[in-house]
C-alpha positions in Angstrom: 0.0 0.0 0.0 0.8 3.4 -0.5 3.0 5.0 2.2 1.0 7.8 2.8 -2.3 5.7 3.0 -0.8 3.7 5.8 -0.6 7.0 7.6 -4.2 7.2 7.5 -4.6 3.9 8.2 -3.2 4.4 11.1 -5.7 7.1 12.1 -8.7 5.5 11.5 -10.7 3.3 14.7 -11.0 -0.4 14.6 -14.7 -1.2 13.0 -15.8 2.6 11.5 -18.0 2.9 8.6 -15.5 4.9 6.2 -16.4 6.9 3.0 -13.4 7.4 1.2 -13.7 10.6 -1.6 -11.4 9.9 -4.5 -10.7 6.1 -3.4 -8.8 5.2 -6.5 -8.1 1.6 -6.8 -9.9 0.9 -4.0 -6.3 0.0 -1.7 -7.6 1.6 1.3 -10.6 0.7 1.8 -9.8 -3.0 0.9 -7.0 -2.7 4.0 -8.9 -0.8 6.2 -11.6 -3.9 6.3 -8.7 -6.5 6.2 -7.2 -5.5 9.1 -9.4 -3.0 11.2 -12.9 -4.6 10.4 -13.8 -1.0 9.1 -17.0 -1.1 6.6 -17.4 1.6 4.1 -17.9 3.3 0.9 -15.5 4.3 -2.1 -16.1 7.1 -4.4 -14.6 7.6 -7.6 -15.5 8.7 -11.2 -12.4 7.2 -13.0 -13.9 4.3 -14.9 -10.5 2.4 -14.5 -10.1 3.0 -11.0 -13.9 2.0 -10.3 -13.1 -1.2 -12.1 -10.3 -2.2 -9.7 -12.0 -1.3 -7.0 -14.6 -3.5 -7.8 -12.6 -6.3 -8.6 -11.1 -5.7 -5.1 -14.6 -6.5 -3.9 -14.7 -2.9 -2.4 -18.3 -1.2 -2.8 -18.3 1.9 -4.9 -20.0 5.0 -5.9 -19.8 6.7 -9.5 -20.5 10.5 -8.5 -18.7 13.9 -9.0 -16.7 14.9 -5.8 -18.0 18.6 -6.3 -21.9 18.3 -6.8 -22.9 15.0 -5.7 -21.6 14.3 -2.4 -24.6 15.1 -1.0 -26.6 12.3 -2.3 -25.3 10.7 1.4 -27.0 11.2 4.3 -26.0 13.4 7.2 -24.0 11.5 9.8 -23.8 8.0 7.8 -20.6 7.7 8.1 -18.2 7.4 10.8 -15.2 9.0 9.1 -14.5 10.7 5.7 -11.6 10.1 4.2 -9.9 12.8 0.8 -6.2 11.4 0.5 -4.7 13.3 -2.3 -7.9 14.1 -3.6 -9.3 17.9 -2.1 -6.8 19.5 -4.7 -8.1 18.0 -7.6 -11.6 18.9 -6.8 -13.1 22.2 -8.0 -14.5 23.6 -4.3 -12.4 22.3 -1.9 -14.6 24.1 0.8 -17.6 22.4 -0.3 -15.9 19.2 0.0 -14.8 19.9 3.3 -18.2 20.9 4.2 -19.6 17.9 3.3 -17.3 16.1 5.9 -19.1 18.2 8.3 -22.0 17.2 7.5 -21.6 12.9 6.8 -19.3 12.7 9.5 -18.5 15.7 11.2 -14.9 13.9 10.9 -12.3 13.3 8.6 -8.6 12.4 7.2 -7.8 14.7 4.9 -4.2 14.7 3.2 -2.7 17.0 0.1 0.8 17.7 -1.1 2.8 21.1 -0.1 3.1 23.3 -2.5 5.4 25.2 -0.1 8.2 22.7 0.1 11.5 24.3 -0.2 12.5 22.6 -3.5 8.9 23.7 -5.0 10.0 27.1 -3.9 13.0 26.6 -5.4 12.4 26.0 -8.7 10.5 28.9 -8.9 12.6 31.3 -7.9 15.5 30.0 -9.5 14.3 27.9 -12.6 11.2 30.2 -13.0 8.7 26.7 -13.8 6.6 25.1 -12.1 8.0 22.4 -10.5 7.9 18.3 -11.2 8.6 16.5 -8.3 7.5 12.9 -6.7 4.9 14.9 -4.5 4.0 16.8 -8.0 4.8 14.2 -10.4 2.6 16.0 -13.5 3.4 18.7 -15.9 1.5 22.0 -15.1 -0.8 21.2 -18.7 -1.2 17.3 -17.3 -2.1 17.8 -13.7 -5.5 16.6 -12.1 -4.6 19.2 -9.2 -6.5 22.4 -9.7 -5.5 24.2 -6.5 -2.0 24.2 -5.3 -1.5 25.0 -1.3 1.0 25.1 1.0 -0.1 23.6 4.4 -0.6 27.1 6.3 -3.3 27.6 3.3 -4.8 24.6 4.1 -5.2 25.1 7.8 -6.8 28.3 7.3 -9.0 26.9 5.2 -10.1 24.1 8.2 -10.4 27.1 10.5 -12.9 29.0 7.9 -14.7 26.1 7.5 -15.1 25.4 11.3 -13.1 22.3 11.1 -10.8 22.0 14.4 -7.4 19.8 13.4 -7.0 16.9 15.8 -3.7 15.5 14.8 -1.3 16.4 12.0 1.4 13.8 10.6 3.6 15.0 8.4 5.0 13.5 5.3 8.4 13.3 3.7 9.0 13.1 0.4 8.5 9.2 0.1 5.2 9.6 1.6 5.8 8.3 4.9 5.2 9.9 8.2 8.5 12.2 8.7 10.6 13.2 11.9 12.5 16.1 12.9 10.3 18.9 11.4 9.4 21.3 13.9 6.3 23.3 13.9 3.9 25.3 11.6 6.9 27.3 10.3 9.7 24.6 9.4 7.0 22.4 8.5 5.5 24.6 5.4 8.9 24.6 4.5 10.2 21.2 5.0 7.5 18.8 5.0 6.4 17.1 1.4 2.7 17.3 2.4 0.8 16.0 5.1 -2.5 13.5 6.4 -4.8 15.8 8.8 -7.2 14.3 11.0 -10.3 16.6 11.4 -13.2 17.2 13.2 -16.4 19.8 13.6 -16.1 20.9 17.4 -20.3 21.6 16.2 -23.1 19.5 17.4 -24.2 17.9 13.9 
């Protein structure tokens, strides 16, 4: 599995009822009933990646991330998952609004556009960088909205979201050590999984 998506593995409780937003292949959700007895949902609207999902024998939803979440119910799942999905969506505030509202939790983890070598090349190259946390060309990319993770944390607090744990990543996508706080970690860390939660009675 993925390096990063045994990070959230690692955040979710034994047994939850999980919706995972942009589940791919279908890999963590498979896992996550493997070895936590977790039930759940993927959603996806990659024909390819629905396929393997399904041959997975992980349940799946065809819908678009940005207008059809809310054909789920409000509180029917335990946890909602967006792993390297919210910047590929169109409203990442919507989404983030609809974890409030099916879970009032969530694991939500992106890529930094802040790192220091994403910086770099900037500044000194003047292009946008390629990198193994932003492995697409600027005219091939499925991410629509690049943040660094001081963006993205103000965009929890806007959206009422209180962050419960953060893991940062390094650049292979496994939970990093040594990075400091908010400051070094814009800077340093490759992106980061964020467990969230609505301190609001849903």
């Amino acid at each position: 599995m993925r390096a990063d998506l045994e990070v959230v593995s690692d955040l979710v409780a034994p047994g939850a009822r999980v919706l995972d937003v942009g589940c791919g292949d279908g890999e963590l959700l498979a896992h996550l009933a493997r070895s936590l007895g977790c039930s759940g949902t993927g959603v996806d609207r990659d024909p390819e990646s629905l396929i393997a999902a399904i041959r997975r024998g992980v349940p799946v939803v065809e819908l678009d991330l940005d207008t059809q979440l809310d054909e789920f119910a409000d509180g029917s799942y335990d946890l909602v998952v967006v792993s390297q999905t919210l910047q590929a969506t169109r409203h990442p505030d919507q989404v983030l609004a609809q974890i409030v509202r099916i879970a009032g939790r969530g694991i939500v983890s992106v890529p930094n556009f802040g790192l220091w070598k994403h910086r770099a090349e900037l500044l000194l190259r003047g292009r946008m960088p390629v990198s193994t946390e932003l492995p697409h060309p600027w005219f091939d990319t499925p991410n629509i909205h690049l943040a660094t993770l001081a963006d993205l944390e103000d965009l929890f607090a806007a959206s009422g979201l209180r962050v419960d744990r953060r893991v940062l990543l390094d650049p292979q996508g496994r939970a990093a050590t040594g990075v400091r706080a908010r400051g070094p970690a814009n800077l340093m860390a490759s992106g980061a999984v964020y467990l969230v939660s609505s301190p609001r009675p849903r």
